[in-house]
PDB file as gemmi writes it, atoms N, CA and C in Angstrom:
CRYST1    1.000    1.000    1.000  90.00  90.00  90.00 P 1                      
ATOM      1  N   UNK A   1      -5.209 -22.780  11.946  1.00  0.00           N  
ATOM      2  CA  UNK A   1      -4.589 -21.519  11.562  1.00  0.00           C  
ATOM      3  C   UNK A   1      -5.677 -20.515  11.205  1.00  0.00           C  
ATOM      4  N   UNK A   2      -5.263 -19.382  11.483  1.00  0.00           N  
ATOM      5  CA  UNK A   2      -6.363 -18.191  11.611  1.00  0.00           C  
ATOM      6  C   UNK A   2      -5.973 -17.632  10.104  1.00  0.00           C  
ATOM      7  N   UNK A   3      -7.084 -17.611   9.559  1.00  0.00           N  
ATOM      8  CA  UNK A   3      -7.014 -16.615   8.151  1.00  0.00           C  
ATOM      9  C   UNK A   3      -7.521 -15.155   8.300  1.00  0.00           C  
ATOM     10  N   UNK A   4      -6.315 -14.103   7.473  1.00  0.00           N  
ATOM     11  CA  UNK A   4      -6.832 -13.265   8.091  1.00  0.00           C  
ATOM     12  C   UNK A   4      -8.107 -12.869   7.302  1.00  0.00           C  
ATOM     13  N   UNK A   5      -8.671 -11.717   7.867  1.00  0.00           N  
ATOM     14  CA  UNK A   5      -9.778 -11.290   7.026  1.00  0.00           C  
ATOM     15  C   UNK A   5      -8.839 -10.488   5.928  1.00  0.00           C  
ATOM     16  N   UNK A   6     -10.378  -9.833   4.816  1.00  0.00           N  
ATOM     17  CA  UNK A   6      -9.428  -8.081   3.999  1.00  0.00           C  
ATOM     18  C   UNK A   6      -9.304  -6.801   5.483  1.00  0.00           C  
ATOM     19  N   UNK A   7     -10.108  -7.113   6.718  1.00  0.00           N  
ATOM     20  CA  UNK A   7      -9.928  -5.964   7.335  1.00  0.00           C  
ATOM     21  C   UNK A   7      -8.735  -6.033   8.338  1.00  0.00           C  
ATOM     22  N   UNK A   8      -8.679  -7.196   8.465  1.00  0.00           N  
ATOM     23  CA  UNK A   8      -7.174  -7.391   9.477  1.00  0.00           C  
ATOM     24  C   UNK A   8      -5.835  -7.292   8.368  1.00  0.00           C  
ATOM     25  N   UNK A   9      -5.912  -7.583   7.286  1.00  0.00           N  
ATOM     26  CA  UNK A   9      -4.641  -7.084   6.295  1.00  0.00           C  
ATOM     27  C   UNK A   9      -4.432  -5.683   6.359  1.00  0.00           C  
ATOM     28  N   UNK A  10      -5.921  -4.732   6.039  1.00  0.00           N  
ATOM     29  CA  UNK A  10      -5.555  -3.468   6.107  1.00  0.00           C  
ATOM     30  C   UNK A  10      -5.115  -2.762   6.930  1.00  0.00           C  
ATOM     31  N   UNK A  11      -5.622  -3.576   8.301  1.00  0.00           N  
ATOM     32  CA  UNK A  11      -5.475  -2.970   9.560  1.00  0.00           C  
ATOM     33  C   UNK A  11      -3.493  -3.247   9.741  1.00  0.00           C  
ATOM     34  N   UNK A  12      -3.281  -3.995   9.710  1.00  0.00           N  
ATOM     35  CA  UNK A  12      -1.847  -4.533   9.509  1.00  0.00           C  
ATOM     36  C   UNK A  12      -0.737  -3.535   9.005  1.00  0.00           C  
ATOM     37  N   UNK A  13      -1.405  -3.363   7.663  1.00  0.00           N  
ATOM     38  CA  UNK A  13      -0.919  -2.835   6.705  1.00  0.00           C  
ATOM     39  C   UNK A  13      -0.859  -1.023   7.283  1.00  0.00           C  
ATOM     40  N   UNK A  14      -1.976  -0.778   7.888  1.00  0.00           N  
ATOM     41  CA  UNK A  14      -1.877   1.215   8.201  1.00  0.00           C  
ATOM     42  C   UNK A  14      -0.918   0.948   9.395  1.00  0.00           C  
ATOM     43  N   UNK A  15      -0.717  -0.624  10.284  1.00  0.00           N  
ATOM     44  CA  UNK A  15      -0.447  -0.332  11.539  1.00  0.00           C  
ATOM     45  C   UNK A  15       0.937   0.229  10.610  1.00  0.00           C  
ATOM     46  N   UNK A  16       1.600  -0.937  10.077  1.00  0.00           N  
ATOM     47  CA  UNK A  16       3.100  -0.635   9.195  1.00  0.00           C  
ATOM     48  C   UNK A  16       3.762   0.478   9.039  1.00  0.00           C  
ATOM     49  N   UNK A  17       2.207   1.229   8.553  1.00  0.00           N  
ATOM     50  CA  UNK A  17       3.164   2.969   8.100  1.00  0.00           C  
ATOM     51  C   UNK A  17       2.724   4.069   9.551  1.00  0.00           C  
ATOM     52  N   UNK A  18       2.532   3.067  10.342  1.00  0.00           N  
ATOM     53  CA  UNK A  18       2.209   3.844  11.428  1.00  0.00           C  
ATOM     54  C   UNK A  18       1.067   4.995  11.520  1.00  0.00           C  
ATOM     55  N   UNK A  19      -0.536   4.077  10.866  1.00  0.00           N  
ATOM     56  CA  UNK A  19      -1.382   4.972  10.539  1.00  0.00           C  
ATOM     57  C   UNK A  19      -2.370   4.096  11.369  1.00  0.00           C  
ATOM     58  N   UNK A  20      -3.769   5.096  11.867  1.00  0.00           N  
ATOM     59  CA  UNK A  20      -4.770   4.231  12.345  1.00  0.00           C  
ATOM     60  C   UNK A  20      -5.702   4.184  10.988  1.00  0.00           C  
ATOM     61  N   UNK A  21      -6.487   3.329  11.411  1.00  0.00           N  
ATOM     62  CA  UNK A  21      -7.588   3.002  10.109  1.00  0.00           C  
ATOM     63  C   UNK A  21      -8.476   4.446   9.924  1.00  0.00           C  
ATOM     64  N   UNK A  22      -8.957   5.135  10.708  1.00  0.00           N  
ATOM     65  CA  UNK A  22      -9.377   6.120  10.734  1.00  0.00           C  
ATOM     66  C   UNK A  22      -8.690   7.575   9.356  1.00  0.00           C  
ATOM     67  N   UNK A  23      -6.880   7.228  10.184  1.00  0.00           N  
ATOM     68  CA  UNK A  23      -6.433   8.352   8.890  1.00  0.00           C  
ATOM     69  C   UNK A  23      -6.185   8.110   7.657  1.00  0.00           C  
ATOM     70  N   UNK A  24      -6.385   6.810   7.601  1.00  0.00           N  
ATOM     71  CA  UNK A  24      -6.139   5.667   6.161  1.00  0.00           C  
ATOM     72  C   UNK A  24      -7.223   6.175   5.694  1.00  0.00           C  
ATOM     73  N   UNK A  25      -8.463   6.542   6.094  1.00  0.00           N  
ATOM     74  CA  UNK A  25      -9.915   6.445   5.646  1.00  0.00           C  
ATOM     75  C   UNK A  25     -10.248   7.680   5.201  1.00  0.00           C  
ATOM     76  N   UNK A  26      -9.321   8.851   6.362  1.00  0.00           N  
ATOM     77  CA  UNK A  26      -9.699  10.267   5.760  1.00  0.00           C  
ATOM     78  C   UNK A  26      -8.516  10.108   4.315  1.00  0.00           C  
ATOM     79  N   UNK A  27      -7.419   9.903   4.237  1.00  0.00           N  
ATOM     80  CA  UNK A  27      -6.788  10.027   3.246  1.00  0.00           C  
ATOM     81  C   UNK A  27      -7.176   9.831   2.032  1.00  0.00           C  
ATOM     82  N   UNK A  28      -8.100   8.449   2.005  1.00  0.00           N  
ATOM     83  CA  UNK A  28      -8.948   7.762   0.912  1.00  0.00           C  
ATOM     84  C   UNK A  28      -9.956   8.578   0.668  1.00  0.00           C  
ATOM     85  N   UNK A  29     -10.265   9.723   1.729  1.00  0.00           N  
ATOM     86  CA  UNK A  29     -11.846  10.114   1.427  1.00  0.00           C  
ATOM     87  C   UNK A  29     -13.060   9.255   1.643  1.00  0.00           C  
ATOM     88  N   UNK A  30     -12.823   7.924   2.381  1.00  0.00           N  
ATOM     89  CA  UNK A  30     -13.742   7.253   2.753  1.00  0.00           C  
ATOM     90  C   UNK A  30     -14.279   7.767   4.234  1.00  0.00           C  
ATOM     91  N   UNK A  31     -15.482   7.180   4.994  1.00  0.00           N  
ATOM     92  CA  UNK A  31     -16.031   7.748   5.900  1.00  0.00           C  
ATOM     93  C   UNK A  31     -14.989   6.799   6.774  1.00  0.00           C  
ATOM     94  N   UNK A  32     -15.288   7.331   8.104  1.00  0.00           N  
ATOM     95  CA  UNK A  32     -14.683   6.874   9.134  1.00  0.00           C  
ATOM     96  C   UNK A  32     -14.819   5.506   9.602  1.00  0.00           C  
ATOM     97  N   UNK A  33     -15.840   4.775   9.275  1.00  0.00           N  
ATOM     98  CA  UNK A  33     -16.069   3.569   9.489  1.00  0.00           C  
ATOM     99  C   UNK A  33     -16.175   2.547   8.754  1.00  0.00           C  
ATOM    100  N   UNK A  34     -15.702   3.239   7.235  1.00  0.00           N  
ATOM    101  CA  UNK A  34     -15.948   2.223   6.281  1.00  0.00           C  
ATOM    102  C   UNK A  34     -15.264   1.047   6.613  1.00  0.00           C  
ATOM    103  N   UNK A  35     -14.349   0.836   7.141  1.00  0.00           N  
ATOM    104  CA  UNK A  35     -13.234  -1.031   7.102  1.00  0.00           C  
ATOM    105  C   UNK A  35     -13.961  -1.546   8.145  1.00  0.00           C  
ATOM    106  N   UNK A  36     -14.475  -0.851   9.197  1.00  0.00           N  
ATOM    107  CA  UNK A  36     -15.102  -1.341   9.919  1.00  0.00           C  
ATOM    108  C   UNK A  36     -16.608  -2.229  10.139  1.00  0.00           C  
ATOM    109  N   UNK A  37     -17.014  -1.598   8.626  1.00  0.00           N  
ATOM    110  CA  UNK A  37     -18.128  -2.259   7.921  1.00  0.00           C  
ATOM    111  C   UNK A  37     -17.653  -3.284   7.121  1.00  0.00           C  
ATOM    112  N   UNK A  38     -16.864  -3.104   6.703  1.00  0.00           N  
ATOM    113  CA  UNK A  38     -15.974  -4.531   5.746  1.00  0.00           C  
ATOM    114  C   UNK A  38     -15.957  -5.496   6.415  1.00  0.00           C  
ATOM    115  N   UNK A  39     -16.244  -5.530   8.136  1.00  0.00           N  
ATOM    116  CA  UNK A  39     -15.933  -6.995   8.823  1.00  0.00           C  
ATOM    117  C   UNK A  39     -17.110  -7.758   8.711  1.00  0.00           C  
ATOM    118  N   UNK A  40     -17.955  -6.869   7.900  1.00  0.00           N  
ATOM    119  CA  UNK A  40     -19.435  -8.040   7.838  1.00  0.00           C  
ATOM    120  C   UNK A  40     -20.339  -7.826   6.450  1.00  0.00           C  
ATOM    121  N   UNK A  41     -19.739  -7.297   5.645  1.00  0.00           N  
ATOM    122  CA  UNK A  41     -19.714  -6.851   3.959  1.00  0.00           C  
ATOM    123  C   UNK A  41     -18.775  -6.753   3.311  1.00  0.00           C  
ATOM    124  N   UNK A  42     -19.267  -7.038   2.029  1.00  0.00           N  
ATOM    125  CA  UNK A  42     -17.938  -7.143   0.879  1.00  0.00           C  
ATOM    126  C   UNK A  42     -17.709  -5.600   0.787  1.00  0.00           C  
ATOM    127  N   UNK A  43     -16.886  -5.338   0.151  1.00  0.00           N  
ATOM    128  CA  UNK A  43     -16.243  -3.848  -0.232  1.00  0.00           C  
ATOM    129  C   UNK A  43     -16.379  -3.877  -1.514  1.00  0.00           C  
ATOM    130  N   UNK A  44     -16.617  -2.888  -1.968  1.00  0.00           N  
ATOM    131  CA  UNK A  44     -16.443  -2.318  -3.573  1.00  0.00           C  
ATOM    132  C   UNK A  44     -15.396  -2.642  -3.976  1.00  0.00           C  
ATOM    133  N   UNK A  45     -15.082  -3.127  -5.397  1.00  0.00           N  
ATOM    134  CA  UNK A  45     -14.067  -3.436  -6.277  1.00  0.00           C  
ATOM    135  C   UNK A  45     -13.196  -1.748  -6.292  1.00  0.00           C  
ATOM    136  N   UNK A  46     -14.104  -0.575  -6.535  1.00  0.00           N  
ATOM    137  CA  UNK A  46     -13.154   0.451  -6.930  1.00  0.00           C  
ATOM    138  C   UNK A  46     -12.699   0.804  -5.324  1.00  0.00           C  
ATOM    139  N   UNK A  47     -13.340   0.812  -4.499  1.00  0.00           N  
ATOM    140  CA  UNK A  47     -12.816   0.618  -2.743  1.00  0.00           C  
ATOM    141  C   UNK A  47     -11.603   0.122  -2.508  1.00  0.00           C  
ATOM    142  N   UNK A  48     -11.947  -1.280  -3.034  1.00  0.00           N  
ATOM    143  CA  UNK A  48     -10.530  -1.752  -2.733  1.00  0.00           C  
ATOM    144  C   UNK A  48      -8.843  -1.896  -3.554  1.00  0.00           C  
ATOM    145  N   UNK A  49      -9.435  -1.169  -4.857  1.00  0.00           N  
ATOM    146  CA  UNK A  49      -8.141  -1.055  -5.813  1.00  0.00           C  
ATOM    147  C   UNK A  49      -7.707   0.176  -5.469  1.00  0.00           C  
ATOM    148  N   UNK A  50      -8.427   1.233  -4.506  1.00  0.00           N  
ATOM    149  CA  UNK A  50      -8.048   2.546  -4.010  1.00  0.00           C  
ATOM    150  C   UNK A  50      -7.048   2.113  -2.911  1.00  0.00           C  
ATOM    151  N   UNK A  51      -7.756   0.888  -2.067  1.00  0.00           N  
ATOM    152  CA  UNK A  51      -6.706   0.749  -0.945  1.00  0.00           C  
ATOM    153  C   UNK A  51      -5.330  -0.015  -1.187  1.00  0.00           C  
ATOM    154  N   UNK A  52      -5.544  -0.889  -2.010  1.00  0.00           N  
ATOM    155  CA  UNK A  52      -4.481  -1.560  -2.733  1.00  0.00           C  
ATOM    156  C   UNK A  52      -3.360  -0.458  -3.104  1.00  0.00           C  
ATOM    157  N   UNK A  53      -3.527   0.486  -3.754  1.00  0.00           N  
ATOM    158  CA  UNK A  53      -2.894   1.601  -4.461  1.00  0.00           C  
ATOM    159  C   UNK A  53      -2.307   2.235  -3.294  1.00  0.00           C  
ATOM    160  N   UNK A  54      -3.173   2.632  -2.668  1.00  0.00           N  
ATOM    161  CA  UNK A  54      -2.444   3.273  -0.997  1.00  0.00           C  
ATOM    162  C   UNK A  54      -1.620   2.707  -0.603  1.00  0.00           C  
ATOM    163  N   UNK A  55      -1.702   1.413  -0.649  1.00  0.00           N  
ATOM    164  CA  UNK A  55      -0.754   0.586   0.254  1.00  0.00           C  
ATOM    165  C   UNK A  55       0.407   0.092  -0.609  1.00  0.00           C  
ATOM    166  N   UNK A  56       0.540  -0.435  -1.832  1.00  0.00           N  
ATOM    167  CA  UNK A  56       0.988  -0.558  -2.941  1.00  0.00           C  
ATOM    168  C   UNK A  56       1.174  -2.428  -2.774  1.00  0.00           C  
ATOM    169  N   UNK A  57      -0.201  -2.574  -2.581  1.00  0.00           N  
ATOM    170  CA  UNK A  57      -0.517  -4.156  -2.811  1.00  0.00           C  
ATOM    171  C   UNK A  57      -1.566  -4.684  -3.727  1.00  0.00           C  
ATOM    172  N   UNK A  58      -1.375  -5.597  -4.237  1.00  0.00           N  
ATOM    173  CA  UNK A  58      -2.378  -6.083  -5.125  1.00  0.00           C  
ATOM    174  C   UNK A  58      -3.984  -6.360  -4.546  1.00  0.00           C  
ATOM    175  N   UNK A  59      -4.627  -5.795  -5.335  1.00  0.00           N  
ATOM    176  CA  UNK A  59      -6.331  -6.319  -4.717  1.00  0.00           C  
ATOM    177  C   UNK A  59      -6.458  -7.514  -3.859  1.00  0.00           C  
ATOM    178  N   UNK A  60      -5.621  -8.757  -4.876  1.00  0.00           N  
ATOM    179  CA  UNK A  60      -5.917  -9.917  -4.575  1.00  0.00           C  
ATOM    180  C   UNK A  60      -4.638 -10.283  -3.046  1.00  0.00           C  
ATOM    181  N   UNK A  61      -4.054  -9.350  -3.039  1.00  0.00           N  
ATOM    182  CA  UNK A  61      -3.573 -10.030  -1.666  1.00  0.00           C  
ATOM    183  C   UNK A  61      -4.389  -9.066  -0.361  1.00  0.00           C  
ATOM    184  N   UNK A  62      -5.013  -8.021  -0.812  1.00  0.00           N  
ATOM    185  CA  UNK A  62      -6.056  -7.877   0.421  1.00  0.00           C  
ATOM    186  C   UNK A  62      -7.295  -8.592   0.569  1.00  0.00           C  
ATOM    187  N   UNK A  63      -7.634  -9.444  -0.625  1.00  0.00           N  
ATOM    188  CA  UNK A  63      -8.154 -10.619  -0.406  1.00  0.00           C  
ATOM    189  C   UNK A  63      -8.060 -12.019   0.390  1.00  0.00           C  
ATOM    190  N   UNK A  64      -6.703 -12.116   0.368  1.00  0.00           N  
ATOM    191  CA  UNK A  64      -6.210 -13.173   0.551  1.00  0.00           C  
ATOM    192  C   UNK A  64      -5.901 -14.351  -0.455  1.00  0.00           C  
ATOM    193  N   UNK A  65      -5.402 -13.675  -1.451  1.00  0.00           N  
ATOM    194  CA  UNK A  65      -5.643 -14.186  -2.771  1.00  0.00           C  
ATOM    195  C   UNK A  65      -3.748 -14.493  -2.766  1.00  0.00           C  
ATOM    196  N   UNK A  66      -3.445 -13.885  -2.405  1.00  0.00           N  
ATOM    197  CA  UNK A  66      -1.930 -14.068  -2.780  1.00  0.00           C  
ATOM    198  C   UNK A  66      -0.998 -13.306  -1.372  1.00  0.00           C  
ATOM    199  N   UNK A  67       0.317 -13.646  -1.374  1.00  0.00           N  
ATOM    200  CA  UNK A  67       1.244 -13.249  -0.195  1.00  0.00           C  
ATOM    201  C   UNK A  67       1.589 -11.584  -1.227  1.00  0.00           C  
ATOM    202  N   UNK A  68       1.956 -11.011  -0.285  1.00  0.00           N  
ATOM    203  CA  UNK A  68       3.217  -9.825  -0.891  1.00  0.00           C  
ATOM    204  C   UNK A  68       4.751 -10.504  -1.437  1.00  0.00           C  
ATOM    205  N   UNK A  69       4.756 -10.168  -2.875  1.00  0.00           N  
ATOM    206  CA  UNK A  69       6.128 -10.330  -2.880  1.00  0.00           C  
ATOM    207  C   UNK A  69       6.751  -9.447  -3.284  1.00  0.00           C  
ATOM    208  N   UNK A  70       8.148 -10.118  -3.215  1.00  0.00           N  
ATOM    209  CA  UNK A  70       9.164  -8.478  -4.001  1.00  0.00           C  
ATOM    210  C   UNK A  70       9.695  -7.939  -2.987  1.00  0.00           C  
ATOM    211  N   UNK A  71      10.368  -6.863  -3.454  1.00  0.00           N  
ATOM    212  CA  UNK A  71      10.837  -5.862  -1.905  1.00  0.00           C  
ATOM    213  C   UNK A  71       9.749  -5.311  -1.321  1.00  0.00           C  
ATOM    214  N   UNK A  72      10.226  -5.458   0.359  1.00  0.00           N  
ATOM    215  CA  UNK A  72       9.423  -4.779   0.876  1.00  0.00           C  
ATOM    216  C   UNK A  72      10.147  -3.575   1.899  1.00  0.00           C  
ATOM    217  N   UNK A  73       9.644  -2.374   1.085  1.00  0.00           N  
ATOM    218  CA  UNK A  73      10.427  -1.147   1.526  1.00  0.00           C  
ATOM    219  C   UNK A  73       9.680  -0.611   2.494  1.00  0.00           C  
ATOM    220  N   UNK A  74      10.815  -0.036   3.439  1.00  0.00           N  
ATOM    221  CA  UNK A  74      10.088   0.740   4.702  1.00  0.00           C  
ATOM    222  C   UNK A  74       8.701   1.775   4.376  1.00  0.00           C  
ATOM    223  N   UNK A  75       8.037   1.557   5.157  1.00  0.00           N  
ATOM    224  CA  UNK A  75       6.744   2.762   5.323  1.00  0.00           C  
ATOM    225  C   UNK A  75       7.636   4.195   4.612  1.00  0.00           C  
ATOM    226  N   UNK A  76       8.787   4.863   5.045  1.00  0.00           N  
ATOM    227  CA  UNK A  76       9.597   5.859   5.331  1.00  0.00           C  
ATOM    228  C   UNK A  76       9.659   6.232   4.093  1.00  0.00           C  
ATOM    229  N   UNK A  77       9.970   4.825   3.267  1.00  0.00           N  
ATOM    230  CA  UNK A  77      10.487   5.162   2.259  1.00  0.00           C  
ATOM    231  C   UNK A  77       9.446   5.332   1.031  1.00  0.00           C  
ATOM    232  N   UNK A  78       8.227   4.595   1.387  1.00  0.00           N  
ATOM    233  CA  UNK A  78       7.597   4.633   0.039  1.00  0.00           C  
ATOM    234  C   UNK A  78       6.941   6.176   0.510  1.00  0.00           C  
ATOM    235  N   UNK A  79       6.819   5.859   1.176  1.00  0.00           N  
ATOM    236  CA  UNK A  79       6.315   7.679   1.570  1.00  0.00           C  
ATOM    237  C   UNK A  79       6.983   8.965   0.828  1.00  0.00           C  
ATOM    238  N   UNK A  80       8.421   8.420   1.037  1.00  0.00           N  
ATOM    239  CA  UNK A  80       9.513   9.253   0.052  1.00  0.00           C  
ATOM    240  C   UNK A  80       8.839   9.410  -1.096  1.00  0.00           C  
ATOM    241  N   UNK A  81       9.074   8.516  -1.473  1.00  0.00           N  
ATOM    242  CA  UNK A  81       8.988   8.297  -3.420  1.00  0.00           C  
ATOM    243  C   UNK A  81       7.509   8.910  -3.429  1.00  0.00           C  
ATOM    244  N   UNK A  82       6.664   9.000  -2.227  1.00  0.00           N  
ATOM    245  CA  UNK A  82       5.067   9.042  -2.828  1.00  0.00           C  
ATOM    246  C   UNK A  82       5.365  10.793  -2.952  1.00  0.00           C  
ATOM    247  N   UNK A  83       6.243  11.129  -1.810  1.00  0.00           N  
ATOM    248  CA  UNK A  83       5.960  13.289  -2.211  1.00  0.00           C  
ATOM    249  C   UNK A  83       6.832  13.386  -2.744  1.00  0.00           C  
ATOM    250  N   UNK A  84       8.140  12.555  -3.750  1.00  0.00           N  
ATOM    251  CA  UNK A  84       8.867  13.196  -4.169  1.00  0.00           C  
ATOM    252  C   UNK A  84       8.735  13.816  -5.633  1.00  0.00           C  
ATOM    253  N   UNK A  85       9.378  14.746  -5.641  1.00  0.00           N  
ATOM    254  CA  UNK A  85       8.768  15.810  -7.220  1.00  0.00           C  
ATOM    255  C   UNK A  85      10.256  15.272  -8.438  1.00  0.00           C  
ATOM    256  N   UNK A  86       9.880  15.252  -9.472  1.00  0.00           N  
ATOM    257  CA  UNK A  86      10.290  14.979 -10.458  1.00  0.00           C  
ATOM    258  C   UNK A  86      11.331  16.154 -10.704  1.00  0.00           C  
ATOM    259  N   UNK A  87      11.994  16.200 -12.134  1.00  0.00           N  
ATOM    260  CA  UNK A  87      12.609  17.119 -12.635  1.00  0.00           C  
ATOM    261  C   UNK A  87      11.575  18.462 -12.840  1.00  0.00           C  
ATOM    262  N   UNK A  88      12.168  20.265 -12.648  1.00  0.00           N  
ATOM    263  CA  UNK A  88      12.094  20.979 -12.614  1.00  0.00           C  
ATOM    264  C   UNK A  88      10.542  21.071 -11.514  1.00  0.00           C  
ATOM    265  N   UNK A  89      11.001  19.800 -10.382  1.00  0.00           N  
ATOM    266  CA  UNK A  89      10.104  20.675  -9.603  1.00  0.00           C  
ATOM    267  C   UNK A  89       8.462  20.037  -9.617  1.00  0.00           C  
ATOM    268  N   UNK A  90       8.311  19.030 -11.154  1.00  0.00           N  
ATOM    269  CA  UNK A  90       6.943  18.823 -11.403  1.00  0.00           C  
ATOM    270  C   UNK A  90       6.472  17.192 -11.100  1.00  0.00           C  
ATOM    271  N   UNK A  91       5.654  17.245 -10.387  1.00  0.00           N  
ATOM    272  CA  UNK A  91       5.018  15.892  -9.763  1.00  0.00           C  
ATOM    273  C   UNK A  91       5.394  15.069 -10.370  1.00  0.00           C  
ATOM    274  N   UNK A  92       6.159  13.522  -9.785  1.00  0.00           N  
ATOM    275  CA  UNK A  92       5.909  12.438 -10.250  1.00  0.00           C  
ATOM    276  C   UNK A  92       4.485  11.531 -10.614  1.00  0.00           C  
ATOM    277  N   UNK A  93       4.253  10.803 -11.925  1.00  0.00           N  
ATOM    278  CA  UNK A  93       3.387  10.219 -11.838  1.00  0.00           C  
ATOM    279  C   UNK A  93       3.425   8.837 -11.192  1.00  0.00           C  
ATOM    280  N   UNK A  94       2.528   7.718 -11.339  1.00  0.00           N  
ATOM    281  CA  UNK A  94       2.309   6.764 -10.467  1.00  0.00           C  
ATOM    282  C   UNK A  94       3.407   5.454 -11.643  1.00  0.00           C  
ATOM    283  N   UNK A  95       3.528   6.246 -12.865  1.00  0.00           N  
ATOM    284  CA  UNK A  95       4.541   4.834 -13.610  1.00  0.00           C  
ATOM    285  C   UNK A  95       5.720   5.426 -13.401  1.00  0.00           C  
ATOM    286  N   UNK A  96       6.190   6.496 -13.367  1.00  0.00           N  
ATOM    287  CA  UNK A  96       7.696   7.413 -12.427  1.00  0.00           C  
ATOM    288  C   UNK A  96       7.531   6.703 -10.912  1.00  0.00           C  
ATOM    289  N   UNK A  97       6.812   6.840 -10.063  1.00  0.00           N  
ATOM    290  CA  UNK A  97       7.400   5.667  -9.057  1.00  0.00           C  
ATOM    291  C   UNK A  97       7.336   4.416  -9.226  1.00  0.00           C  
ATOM    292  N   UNK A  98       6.616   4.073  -9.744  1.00  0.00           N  
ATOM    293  CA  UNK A  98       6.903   2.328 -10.519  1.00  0.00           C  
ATOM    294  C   UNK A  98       8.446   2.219 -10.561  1.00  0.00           C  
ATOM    295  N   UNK A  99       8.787   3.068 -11.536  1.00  0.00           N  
ATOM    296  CA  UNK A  99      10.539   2.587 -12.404  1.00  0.00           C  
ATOM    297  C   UNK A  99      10.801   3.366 -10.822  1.00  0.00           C  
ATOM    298  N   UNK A 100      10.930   3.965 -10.166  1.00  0.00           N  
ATOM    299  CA  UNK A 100      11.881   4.219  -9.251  1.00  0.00           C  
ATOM    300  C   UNK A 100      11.930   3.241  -7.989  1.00  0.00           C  
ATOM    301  N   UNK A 101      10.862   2.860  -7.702  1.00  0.00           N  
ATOM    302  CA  UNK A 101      10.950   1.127  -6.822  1.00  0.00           C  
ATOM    303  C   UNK A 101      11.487   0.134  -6.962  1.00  0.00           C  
ATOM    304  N   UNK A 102      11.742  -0.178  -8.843  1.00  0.00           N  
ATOM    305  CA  UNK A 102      11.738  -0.839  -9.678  1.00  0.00           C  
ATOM    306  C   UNK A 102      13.439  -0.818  -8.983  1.00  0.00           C  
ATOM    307  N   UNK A 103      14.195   0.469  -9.661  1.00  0.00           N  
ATOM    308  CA  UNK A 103      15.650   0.975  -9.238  1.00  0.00           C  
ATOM    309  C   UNK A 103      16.098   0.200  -8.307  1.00  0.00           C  
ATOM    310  N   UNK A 104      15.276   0.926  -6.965  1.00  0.00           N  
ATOM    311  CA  UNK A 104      15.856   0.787  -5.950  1.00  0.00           C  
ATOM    312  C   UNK A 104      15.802  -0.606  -5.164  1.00  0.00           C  
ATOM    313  N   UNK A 105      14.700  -1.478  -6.031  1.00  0.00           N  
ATOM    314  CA  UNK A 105      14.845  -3.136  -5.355  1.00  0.00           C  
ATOM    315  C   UNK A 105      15.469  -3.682  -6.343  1.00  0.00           C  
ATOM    316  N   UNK A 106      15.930  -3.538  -7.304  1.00  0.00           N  
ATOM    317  CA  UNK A 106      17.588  -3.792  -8.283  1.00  0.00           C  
ATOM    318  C   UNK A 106      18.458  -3.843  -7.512  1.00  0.00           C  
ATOM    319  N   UNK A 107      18.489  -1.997  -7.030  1.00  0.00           N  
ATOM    320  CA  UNK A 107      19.835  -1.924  -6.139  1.00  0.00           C  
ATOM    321  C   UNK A 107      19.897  -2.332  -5.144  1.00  0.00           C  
ATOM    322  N   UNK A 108      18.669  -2.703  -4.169  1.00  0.00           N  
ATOM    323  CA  UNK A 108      18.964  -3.037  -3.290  1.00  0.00           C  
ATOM    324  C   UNK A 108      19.403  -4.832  -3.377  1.00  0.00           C  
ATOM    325  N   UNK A 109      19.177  -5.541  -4.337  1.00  0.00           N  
ATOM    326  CA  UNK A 109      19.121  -7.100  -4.382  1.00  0.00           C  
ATOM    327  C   UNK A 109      20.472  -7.301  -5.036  1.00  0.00           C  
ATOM    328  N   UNK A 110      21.037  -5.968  -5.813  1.00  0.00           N  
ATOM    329  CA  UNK A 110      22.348  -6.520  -5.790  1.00  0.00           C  
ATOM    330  C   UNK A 110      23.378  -6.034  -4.696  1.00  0.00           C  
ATOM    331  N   UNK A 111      23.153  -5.334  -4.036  1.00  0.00           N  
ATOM    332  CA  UNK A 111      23.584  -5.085  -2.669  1.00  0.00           C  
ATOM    333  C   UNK A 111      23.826  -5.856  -1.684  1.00  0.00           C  
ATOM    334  N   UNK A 112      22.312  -6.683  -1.455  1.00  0.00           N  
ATOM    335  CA  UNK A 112      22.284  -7.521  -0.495  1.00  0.00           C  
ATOM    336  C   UNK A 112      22.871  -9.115  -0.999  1.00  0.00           C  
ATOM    337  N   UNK A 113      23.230  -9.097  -2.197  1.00  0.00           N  
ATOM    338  CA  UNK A 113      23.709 -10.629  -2.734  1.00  0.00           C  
ATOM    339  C   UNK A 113      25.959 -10.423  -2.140  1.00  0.00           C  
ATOM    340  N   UNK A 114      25.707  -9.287  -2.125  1.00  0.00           N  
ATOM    341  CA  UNK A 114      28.124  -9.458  -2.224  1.00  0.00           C  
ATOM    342  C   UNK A 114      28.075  -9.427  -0.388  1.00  0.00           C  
TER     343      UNK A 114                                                      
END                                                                             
C-alpha cells in the first residue's frame, strides 16, 4: 500500500475545492513552487498550520498522522461560511465559523439519522 506523502494530501485536498497547487500557493502567499519543494524537504511548522487552516485539517493529518474525521462538507460550502459576513454586515471570525460548522454537522447528523 502506497502512503501518501504531505504533498499528495495537499495536492488532493486543492484538487477537492477545485484549485491547482499553484492558486493554493498564491492564496497562502507562498511562492509558486513551494509544495513542490516539500517532495524532497520538510516544510515549516508555521507553513503547514497555514495550510491546515486553508484546508480546515489538522497539521497532523497532512502528515499522515491521522484520517479526517467529522463532517465532511462540500468545497462550496466551506467556501460559504469562509466569505460569509456576520451580523450588521461585519466579518466573521475563525471561532464564528467554528460554531457555524459545528451547527450545521449537528444538523446535518440529525438529518441524516430519520
Amino acid at each position: 500500500m502506497h502512503d501518501k506523502t504531505t504533498f499528495d494530501r495537499i495536492k488532493e485536498l486543492a484538487e477537492k475545492r477545485g484549485k491547482s497547487l499553484p492558486a493554493v500557493s498564491a492564496d497562502l502567499k507562498f511562492s509558486d513552487n513551494l509544495f513542490y519543494r516539500w517532495k524532497t524537504s520538510n516544510p515549516k511548522a508555521s507553513d503547514l498550520a497555514k495550510v491546515a487552516d486553508y484546508f480546515h485539517v489538522t497539521v497532523d493529518y497532512l502528515l499522515g498522522r491521522e484520517e479526517i474525521k467529522g463532517p465532511q462538507f462540500s468545497p462550496e460550502l466551506l467556501e460559504a461560511i469562509d466569505n460569509a459576513e456576520g451580523y450588521s454586515g461585519q466579518p466573521m471570525d475563525d471561532h464564528d465559523k467554528e460554531i457555524i460548522k459545528g451547527l450545521l454537522a449537528g444538523y446535518f447528523a440529525g438529518k441524516n439519522k430519520k
